[in-house]
N, C-alpha and C positions, 0 to 999 in steps of 0.2 A: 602875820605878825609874829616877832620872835620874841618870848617871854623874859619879862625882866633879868636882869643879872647879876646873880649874887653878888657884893662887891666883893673883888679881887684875894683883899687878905681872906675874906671868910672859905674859897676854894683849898678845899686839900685837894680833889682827885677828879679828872674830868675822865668818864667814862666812855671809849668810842664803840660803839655799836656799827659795824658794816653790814651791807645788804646781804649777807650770805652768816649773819650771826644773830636769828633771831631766836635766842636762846633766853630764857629768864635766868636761866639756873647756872648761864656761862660762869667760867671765872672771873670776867671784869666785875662782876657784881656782889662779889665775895667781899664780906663786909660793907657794905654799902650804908651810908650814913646818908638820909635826904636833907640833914643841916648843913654838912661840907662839903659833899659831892655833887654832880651834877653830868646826865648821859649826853653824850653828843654824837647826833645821826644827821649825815648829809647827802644831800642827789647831788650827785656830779655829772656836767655834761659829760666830761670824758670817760666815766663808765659804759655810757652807751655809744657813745663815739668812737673808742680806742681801735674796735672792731667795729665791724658795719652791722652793728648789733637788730636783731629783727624785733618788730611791734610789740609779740607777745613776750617774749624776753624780755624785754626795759618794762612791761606792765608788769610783768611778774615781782620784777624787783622793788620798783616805787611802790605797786598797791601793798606789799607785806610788808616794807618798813611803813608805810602811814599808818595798816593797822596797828601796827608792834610798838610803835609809836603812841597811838591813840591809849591802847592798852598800860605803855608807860606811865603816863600822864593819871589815868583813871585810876590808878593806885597811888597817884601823888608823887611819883620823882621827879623832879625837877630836871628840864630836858629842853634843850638847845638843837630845835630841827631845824635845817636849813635845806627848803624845798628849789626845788628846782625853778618853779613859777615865782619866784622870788627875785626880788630885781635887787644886783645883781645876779644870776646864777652864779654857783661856786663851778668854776672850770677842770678845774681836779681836786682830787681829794687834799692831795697834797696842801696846796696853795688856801683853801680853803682852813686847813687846822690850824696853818701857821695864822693866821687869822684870829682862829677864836684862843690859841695860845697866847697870842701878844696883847689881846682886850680882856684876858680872865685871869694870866697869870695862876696857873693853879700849881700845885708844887708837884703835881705828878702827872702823867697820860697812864691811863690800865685802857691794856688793847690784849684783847685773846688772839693767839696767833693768825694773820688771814690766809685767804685760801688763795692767794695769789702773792708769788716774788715782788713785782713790781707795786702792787699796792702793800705789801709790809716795807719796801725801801720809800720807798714815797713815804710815807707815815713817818719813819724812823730819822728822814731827813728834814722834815718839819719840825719835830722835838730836839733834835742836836740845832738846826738853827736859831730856835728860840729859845734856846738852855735851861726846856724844859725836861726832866728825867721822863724816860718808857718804862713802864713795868712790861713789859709782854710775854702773856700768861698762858698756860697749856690748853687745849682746844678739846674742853674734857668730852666734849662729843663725839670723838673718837676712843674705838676700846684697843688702840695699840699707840702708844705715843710714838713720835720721831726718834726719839731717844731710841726705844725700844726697836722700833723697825732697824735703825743701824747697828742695833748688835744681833740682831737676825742676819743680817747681811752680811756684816764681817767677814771677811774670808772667802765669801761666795763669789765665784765669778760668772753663775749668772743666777739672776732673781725668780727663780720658779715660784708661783703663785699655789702651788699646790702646797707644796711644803708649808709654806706661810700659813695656807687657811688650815691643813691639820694641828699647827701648832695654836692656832687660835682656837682651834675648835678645842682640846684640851684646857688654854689654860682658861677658859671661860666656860668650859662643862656645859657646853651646846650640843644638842644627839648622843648625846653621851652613856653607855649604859654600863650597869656594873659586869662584868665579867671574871673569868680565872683568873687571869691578868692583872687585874685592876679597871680602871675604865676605859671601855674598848667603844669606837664609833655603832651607834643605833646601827641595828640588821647587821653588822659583821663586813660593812663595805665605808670607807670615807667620800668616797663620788660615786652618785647611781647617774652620770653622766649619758650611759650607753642608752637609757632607759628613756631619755630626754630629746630625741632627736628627730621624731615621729613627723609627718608632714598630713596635712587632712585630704590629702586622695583628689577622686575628681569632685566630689563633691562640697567641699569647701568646711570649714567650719560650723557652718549651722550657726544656732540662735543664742551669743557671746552676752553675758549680762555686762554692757557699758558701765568704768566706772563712773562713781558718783561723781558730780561734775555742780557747779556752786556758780548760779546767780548771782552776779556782778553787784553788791549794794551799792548805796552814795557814793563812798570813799572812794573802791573799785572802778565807778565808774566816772568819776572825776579825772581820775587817770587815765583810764583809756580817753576821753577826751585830751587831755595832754599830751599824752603820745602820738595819736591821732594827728593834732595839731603841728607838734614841735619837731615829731619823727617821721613825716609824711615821705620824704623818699626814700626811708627802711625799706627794707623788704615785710614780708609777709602781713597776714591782715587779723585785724580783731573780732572778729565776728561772729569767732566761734570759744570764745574767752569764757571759762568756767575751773581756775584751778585752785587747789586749797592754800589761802592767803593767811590762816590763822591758827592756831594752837588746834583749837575746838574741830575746822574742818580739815586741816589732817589726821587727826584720831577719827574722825568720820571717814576719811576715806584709808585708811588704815585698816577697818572692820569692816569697810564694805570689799578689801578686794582680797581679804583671808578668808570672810563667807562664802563668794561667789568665783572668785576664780584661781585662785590659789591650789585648789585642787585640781584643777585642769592645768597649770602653769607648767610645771615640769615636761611632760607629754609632748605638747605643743608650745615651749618656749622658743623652737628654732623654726618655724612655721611661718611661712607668710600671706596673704592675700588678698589682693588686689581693690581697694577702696573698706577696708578694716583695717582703722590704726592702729585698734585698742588689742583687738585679742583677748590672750589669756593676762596677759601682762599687769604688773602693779600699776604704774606711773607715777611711783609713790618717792619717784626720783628728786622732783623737786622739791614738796617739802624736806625729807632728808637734807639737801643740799643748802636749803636756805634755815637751818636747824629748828624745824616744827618738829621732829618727831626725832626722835635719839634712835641710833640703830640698834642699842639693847634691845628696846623693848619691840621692835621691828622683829626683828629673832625670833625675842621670847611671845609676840603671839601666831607667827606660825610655828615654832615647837610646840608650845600647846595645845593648838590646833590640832596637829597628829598626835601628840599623847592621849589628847580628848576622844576621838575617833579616828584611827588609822584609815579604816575602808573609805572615809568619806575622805582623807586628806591623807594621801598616799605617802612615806616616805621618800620615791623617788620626786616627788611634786616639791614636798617642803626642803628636804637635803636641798636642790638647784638652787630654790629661792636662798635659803640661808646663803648659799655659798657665795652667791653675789654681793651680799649684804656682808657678812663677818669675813668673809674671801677678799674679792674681788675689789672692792670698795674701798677697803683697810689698806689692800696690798698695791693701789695703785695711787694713793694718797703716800702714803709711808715713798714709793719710787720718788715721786715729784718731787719731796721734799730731801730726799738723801741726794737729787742730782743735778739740782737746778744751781746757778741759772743754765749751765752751761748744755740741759739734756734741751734745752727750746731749742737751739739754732741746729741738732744734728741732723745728719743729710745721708746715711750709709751707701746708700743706691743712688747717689748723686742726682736725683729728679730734680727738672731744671724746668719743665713745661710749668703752664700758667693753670690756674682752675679753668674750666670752662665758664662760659657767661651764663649759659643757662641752669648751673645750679643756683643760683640766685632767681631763677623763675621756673623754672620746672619744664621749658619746653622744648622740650628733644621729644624724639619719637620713641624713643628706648624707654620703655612700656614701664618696667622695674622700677631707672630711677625718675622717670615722669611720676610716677607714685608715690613713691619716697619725698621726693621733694616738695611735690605741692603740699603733700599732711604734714609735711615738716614747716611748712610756710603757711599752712593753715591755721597747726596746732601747734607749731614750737616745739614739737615730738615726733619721734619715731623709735621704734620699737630697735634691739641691741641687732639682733643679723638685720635689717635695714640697712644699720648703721656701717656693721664692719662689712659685711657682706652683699652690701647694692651700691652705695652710695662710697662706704670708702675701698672696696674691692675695685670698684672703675678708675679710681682714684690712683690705687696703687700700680695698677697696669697702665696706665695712660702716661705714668712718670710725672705727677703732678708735684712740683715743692711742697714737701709735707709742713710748711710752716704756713702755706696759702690753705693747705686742707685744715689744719689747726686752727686757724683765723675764723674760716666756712663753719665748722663744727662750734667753736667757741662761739659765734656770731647767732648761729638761728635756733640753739637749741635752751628751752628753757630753762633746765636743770646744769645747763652748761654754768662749772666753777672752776678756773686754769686747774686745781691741784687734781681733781678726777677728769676732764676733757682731755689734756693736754698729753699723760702717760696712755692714756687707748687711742689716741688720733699715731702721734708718734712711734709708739711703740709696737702698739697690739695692732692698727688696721696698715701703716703706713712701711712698721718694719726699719723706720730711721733710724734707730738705737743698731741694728746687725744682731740684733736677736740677746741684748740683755733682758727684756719681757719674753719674747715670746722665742719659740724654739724654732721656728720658719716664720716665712713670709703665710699669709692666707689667702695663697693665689689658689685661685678656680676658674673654671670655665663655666660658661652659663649656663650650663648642665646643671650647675647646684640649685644655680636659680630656679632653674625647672623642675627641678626632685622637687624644693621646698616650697614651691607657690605655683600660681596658675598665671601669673604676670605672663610669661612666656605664650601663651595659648592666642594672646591679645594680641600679638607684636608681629612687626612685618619681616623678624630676622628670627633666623633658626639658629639656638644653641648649638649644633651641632655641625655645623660647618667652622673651619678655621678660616676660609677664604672664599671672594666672589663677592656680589652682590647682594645676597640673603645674607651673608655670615652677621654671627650675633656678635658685637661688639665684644662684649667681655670672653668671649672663645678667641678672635683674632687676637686681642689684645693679650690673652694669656701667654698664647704659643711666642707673642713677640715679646712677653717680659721675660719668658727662659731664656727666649736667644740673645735678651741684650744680654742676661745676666748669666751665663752658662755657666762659668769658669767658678765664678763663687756660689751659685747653687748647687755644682756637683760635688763641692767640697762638705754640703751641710746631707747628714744621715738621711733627715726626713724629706729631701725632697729629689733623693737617687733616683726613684723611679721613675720620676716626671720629668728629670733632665734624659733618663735614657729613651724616653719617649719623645721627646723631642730629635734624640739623635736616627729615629726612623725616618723624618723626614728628610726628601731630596729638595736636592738646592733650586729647581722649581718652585715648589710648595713653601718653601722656606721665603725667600724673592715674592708670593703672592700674596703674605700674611704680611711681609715688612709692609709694600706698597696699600695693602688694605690698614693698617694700622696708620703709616704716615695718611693717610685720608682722613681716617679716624680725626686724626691732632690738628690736622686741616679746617675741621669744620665740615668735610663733606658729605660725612653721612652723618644719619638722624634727622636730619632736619624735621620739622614739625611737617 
């Protein structure tokens, strides 16, 4: 049932709340009057539809706005939900507001900026058709606005994210200690990068404290019955459903993963092994993204953390983490927004192949991303070298359309919002920009894969062959990404030496990596 409606004249400001703003503290809510105002939150099929969005993903989203919803209500605002099990559904967002615009008449929309192009033009074309005014208000959940990112860039012609995170780290006085100078970066280094790279040997990890993980209540589980139902040919499953849907349980898992593994994170952030999703890792990505927890204070309690006790929470542990977080996060939300729309459709490397079928079910024989995929269609997650380094490394040498891999990453992953997915699918794993993120391609041979996990040990193909019947797919597929690309890799500094290593090979050897690669693209090897 949709609650009564104020009449029309009495509407000054109708509030829109999107599934990736559940903020109390946003700016839509700035001044907030509950006698003339009124929030408006809605499920849209083509949120989950637009992409071939997976189980946990569309749960994640519904169950936090019902809570954030519920929560609205319990403090008395007046709030216009329109559910999805609601007959009609609302089909898009769009079409939906022109809707509650023309039956409320209010004299204004306040919408905090969203985290996707196509849902702020959506929006913005709803209000100009019903000559309703948009306030559209700054997205104080971030501690660098748009504005600001594009006078950071000015002039730059390319976007180093290092640069970026020392100047945040500055002007927000994070690791920061006094010196001769003035304030100089904690320990006398801005990246303890080198210190981060460790892999756990033969022996594995050992015994990883799982984060906190949260019992499905009524609400929660109203939904996955809905999705269930309504999103039965999605991919992935619900089964293993326990993520933080509320204020309350991500400050709970916020403290449980600065207690328990945050100290180990840095060490073992680039580590992988084989049926452990979690590791050392936060996965504190989602709430972040769906705005439970602000990345201030994300920061400030691993800073704390090592000012409290260093031995126990190592410098080079909490700097990584930070860096993701006031770095990385900032610096790739600020890209999307200075380039869009036009950074979605780029192609540098011209990849024209299609995804494969089986990353949408996990089963190839290729041990790595047979892993990666099914915990990612288990859990809606996977850990970041997973990501850039199993899943979109195959990706990148196989020549797959990076707006198909964009689509795959945006679609199964839960923490997946266009403004942070779309500049690391593109940029950082894919390379489709020509290197305004990143300064190469992150091409490797499955040699890395085997330094960093034991996937490799499992598998019926050897990293270390380029060619033949054993050869490891991402080794064949490597040596044949230099060769398509020779001309314009030997031109880039950092990857001189891997093209002059390509030029060791004879035109034999050369001839048995194309034809094992065109196999590859075939279908013909991996098979389950």
């Amino acid at each position: 049932m949709r609650p009564a409606m104020q009449s029309p004249a009495a509407l000054r400001h109708l509030v829109v709340v999107l599934g990736d703003q559940l903020d109390r503290s946003s700016s839509a809510f700035d001044g907030f009057d509950a006698a003339r105002d009124r929030v408006w939150m809605c499920e849209a099929v083509e949120e989950s539809t637009q992409v071939w969005s997976a189980k946990q993903r569309i749960a994640v989203f519904l169950a936090a706005m019902r809570h954030f919803a519920a929560a609205l209500r319990a403090e008395g605002l007046p709030l216009e939900y329109r559910r999805l099990d609601d007959e009609p559904a609302a089909a898009t967002l769009g079409d939906a507001l022109r809707e509650a615009l023309a039956a409320a008449r209010p004299q204004r929309v306040l919408l905090v900026e969203p985290g996707e192009y196509r849902v702020r033009e959506a929006l913005r074309a709803a209000c100009a058709a019903t000559g309703v005014a948009l306030d559209l208000r700054e997205d104080r959940h971030f501690l660098c606005s748009t504005l600001e990112f594009a006078a950071h860039a000015r002039g730059r012609r390319q976007l180093r994210m290092e640069f970026f995170y020392r100047e945040m780290r500055r002007r927000h006085d994070v690791l920061m200690d006094d010196g001769p100078e003035g304030r100089q970066p904690a320990g006398g280094q801005w990246n303890y990068d080198a210190d981060n790279r460790e892999s756990f040997g033969r022996d594995g990890p050992g015994l990883v404290p799982p984060p906190l993980r949260f019992e499905p209540d009524e609400t929660t589980r109203e939904v996955l019955d809905l999705v269930a139902r309504r999103f039965a040919g999605h991919p992935g499953r619900l089964e293993h459903f326990g993520w933080p849907l509320t204020r309350a349980q991500a400050l709970a898992a916020l403290g449980d993963f600065v207690e328990h593994r945050l100290p180990h994170f840095g060490r073992w952030q680039d580590a992988m092994w084989a049926g452990q999703p979690w590791l050392w890792h936060s996965t504190l990505a989602v709430a972040l993204n769906l705005k439970l927890l602000h990345p201030r204070e994300v920061v400030a309690a691993a800073e704390q953390a090592w000012r409290r006790d260093p031995r126990r929470w190592p410098l080079a542990a909490v700097e990584g983490f930070v860096r993701q977080i006031l770095g990385w996060r900032e610096y790739v939300r600020g890209v999307y927004w200075l380039l869009m729309p036009g950074y979605a459709e780029l192609n540098e490397l011209g990849a024209t192949h299609d995804l494969p079928a089986w990353y949408w079910t996990g089963d190839t024989a290729f041990a790595c991303l047979r892993d990666a995929i099914r915990q990612t269609l288990d859990h809606g997650y996977a850990h970041h070298i997973q990501r850039l380094m199993v899943t979109g490394l195959f990706a990148l040498l196989y020549g797959v359309r990076p707006q198909q891999v964009h689509a795959w990453y945006l679609a199964v992953y839960v923490d997946a919002v266009e403004w942070v997915e779309l500049p690391n699918t593109l940029g950082m794993s894919q390379f489709a920009d020509g290197g305004l993120m990143a300064s190469k391609p992150y091409a490797a041979t499955g040699q890395y894969i085997a330094r960093m996990g034991n996937h490799c040990a499992g598998c019926r193909f050897d990293p270390k062959q380029r060619s033949g019947e054993r050869a490891c797919p991402f080794t064949t597929l490597y040596w044949d990404f230099l060769a398509r690309h020779e001309a314009r890799l030997a031109a880039n500094p950092r990857m001189a030496l891997q093209v002059k290593n390509l030029a060791r090979l004879d035109a034999d050897e050369r001839r048995a990596i194309a034809e094992r690669a065109d196999a590859i693209r075939r279908g013909r090897v991996g098979r389950p």
